[in-house]
Backbone bond lengths (Angstrom), bond angles and torsions (degrees), N, CA, C in turn:
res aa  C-N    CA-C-N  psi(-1)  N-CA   C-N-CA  omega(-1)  CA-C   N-CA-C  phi
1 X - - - 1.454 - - 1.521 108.80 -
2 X 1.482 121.15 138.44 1.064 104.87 -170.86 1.938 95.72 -115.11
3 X 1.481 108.56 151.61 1.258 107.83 169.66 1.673 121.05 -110.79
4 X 1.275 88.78 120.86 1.680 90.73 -177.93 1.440 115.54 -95.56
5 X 1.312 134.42 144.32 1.556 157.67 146.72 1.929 100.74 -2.86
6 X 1.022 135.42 116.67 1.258 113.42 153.42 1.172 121.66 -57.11
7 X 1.569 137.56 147.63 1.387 122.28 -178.06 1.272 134.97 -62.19
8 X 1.322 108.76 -23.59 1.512 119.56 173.36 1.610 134.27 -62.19
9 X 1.502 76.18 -49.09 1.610 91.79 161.74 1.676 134.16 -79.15
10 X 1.427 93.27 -8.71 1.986 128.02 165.49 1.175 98.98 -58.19
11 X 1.536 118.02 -71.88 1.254 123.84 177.34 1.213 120.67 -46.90
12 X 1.434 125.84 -84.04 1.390 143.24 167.74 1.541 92.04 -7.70
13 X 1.403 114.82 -97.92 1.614 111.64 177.06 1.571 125.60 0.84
14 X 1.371 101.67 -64.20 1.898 130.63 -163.90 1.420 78.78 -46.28
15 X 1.685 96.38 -72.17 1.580 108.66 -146.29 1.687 106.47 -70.97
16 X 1.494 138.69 9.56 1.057 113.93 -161.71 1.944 78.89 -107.43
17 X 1.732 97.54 -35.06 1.868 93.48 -177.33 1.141 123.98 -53.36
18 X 1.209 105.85 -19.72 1.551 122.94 171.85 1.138 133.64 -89.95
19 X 1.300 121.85 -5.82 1.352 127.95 173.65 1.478 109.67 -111.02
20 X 1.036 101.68 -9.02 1.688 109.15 163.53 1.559 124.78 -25.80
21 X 1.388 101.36 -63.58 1.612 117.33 -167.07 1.483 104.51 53.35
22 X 1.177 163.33 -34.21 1.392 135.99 -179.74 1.266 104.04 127.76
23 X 1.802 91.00 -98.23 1.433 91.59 -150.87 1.747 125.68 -90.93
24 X 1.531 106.21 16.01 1.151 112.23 -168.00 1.736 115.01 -127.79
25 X 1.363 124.55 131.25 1.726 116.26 -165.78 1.387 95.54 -89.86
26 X 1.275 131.45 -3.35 1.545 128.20 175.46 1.188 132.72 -79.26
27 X 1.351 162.65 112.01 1.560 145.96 -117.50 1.488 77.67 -114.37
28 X 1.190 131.00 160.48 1.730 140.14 136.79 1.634 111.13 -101.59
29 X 1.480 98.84 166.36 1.427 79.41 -165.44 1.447 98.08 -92.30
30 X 1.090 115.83 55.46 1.369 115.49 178.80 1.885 113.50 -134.65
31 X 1.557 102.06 -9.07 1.295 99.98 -175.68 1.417 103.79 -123.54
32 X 1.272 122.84 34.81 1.534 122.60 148.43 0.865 135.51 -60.83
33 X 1.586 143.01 -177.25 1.333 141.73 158.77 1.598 99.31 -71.27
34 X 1.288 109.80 167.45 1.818 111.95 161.00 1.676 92.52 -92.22
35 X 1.398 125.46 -36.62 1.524 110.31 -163.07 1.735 106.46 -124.09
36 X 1.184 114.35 167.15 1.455 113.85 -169.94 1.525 105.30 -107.61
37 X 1.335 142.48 168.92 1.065 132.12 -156.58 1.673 112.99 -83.74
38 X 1.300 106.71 8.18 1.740 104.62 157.74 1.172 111.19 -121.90
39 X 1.536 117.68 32.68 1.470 122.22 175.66 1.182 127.16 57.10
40 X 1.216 115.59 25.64 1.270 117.93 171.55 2.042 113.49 -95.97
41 X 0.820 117.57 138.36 1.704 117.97 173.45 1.256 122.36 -9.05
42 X 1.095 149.34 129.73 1.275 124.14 168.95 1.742 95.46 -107.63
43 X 1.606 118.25 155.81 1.554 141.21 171.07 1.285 100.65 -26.63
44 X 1.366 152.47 131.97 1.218 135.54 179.08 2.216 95.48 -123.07
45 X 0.961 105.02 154.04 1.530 112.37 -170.11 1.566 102.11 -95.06
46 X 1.143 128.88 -21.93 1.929 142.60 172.66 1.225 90.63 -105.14
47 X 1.485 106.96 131.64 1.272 120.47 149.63 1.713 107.88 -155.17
48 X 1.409 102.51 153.63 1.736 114.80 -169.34 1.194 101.40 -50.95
49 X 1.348 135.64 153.56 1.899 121.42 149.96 1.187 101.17 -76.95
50 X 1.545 117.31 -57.89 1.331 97.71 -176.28 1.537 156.57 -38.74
51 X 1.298 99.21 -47.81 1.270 113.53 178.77 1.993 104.18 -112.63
52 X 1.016 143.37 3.68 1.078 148.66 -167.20 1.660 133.46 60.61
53 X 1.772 108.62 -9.15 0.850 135.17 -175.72 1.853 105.53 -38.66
54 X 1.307 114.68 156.82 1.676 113.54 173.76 1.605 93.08 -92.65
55 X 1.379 115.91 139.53 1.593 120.82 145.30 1.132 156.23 -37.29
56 X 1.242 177.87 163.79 1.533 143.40 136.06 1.522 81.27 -138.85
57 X 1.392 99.91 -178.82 1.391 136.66 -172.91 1.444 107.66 -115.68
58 X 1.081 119.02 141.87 1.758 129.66 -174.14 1.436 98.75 -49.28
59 X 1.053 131.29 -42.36 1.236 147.85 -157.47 1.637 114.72 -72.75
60 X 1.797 99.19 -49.21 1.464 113.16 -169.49 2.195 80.86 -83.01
61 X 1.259 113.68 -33.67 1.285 79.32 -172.27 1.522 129.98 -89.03
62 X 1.236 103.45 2.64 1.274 132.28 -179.56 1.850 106.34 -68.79
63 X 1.554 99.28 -60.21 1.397 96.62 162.78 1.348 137.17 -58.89
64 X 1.507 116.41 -13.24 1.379 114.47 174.19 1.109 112.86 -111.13
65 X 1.185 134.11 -15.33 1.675 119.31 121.80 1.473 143.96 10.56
66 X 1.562 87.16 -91.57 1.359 105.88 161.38 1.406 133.33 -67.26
67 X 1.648 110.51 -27.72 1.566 96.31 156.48 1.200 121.09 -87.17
68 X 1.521 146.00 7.36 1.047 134.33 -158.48 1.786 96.62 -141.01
69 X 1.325 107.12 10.81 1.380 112.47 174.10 1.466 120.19 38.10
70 X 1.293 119.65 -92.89 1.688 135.79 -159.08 1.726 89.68 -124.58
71 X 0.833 141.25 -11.70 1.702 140.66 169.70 1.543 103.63 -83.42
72 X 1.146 124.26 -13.55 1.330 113.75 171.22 2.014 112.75 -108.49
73 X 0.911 123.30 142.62 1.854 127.10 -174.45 1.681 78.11 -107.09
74 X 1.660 96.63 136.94 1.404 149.13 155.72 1.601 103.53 -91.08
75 X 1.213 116.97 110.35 1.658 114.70 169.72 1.686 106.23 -123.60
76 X 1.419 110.91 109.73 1.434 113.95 -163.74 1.488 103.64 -94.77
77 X 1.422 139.25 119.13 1.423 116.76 -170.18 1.635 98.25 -107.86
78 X 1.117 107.30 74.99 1.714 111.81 168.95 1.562 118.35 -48.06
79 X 1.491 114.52 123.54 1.279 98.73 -177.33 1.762 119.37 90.89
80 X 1.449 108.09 174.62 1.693 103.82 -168.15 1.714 85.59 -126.03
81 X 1.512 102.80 -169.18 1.559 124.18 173.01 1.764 108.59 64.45
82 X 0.799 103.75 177.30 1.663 120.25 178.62 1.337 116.19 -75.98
83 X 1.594 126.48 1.09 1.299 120.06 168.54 1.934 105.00 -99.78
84 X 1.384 122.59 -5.18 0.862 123.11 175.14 1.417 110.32 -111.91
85 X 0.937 129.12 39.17 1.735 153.64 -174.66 1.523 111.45 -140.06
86 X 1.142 94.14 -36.70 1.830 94.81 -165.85 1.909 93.31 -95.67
87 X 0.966 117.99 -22.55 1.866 118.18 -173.03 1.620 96.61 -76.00
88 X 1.702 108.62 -46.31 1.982 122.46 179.91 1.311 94.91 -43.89
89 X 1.235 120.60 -82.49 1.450 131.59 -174.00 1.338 113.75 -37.81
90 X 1.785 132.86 -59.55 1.325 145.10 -155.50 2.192 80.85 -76.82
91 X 0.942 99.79 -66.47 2.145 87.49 172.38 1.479 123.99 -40.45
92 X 1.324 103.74 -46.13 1.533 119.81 175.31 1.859 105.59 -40.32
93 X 1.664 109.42 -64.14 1.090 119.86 -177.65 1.521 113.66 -65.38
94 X 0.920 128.92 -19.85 1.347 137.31 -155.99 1.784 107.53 -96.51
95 X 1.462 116.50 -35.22 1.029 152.50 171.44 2.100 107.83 -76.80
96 X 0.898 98.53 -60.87 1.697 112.08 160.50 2.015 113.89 -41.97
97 X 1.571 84.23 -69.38 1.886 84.55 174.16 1.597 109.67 -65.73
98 X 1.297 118.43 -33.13 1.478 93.58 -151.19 1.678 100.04 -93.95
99 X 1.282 125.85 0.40 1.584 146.94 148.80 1.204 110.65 -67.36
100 X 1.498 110.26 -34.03 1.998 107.89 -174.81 1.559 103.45 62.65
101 X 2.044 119.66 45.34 1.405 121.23 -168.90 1.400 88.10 -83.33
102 X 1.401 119.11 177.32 1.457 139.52 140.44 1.765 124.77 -76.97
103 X 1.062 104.15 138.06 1.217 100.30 170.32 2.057 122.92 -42.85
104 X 1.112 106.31 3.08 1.676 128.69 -156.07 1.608 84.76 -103.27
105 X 1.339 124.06 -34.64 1.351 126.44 -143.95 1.780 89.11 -76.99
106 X 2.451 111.73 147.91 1.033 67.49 164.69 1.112 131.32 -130.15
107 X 1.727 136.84 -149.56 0.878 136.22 -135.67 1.807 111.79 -132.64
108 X 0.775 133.83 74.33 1.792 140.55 -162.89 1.601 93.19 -72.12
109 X 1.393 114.32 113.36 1.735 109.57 164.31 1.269 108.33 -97.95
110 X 1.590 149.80 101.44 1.083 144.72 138.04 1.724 123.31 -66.10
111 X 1.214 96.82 158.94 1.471 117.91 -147.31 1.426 144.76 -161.43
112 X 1.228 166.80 61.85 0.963 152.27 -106.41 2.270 99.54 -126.01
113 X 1.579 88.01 -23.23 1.532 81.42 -176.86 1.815 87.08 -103.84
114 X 1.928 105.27 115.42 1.674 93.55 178.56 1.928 132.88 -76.51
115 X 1.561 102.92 -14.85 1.574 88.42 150.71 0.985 126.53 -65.31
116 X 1.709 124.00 -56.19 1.715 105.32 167.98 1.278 126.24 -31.35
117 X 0.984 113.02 -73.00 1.722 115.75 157.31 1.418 113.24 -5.90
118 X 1.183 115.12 -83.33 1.319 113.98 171.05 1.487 160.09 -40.75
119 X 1.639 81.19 -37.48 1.823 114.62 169.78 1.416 84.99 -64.26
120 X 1.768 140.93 -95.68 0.953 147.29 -135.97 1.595 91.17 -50.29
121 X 1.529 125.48 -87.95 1.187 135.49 167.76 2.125 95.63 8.70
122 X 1.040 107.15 -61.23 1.407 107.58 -159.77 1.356 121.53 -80.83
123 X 1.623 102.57 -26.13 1.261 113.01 159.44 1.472 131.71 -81.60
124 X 1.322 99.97 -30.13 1.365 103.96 157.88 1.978 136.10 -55.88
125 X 1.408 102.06 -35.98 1.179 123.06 155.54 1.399 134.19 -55.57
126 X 1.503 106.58 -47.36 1.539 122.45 158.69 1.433 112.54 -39.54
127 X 1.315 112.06 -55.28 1.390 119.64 -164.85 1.321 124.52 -82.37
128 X 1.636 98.86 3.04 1.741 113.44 174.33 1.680 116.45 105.60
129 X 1.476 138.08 4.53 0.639 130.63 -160.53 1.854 105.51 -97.22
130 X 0.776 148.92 100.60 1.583 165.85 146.93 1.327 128.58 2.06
131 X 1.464 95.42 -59.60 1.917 104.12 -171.74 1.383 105.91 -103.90
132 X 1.191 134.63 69.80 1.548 134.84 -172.78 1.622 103.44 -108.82
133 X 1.519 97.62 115.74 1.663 102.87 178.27 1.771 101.88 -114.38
134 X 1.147 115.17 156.50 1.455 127.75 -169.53 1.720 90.82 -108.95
135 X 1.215 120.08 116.66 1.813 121.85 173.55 1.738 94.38 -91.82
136 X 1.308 87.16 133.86 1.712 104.11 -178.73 1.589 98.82 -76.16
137 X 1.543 112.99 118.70 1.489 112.34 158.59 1.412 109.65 -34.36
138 X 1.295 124.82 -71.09 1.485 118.91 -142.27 1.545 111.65 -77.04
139 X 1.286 119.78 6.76 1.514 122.62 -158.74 1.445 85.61 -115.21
């Protein structure tokens, strides 16, 4: 019989080896986990003013990604204006059903134009969704 990892704690793991960095006992707020080992959010030290959203870093979201495979939504907002907001979102959902996520599930907005960014971020929220992090272009 083989015993496997629950996933949560799969994750948790990934993301804590990874936020390690080595050589330093001081956290930045950039080398945390995004989630805590029952997957719930963890406090994030960046957050938008605008929209209130928490931050991450390409990096932190990159890692929860990869541990959380298809349980985590990628929302890419290619492009600026409200037609590149409304396609993020219409993927968002599309990505949601065909995962069968929860509105809980989460949600990485990358971006390069940051109102788009934001609009979606906000619309996405409207519509009930919980864990919405904004990935910093430049990181």
């Amino acid at each position: 019989m083989t015993t496997r990892t629950p996933r949560p704690l799969f994750a948790a793991l990934v993301l804590a080896l990874a936020a390690c960095g080595g050589g330093s006992d001081e956290a930045t707020p950039y080398t945390t986990a995004l989630l805590d080992d029952s997957g719930h959010a963890m406090p994030s030290a960046a957050t938008d003013a605008a929209t209130g959203a928490p931050r991450a870093t390409a990096m932190q979201a990159a890692d929860l990604e990869q541990a959380l495979g298809y349980d985590a939504i990628r929302a890419n907002v290619d492009g600026e204006g409200a037609e590149a907001t409304k396609l993020a979102v219409q993927i968002v959902y599309g990505l949601q059903a065909a995962h069968d996520l929860p509105n809980s599930a989460p949600v990485l907005v990358h971006g390069s134009d940051l109102q788009s960014v934001r609009a979606t971020v906000r619309q996405l929220a409207a519509a009930g969704f919980t864990r919405i992090w904004i990935v910093d272009a430049a990181t």
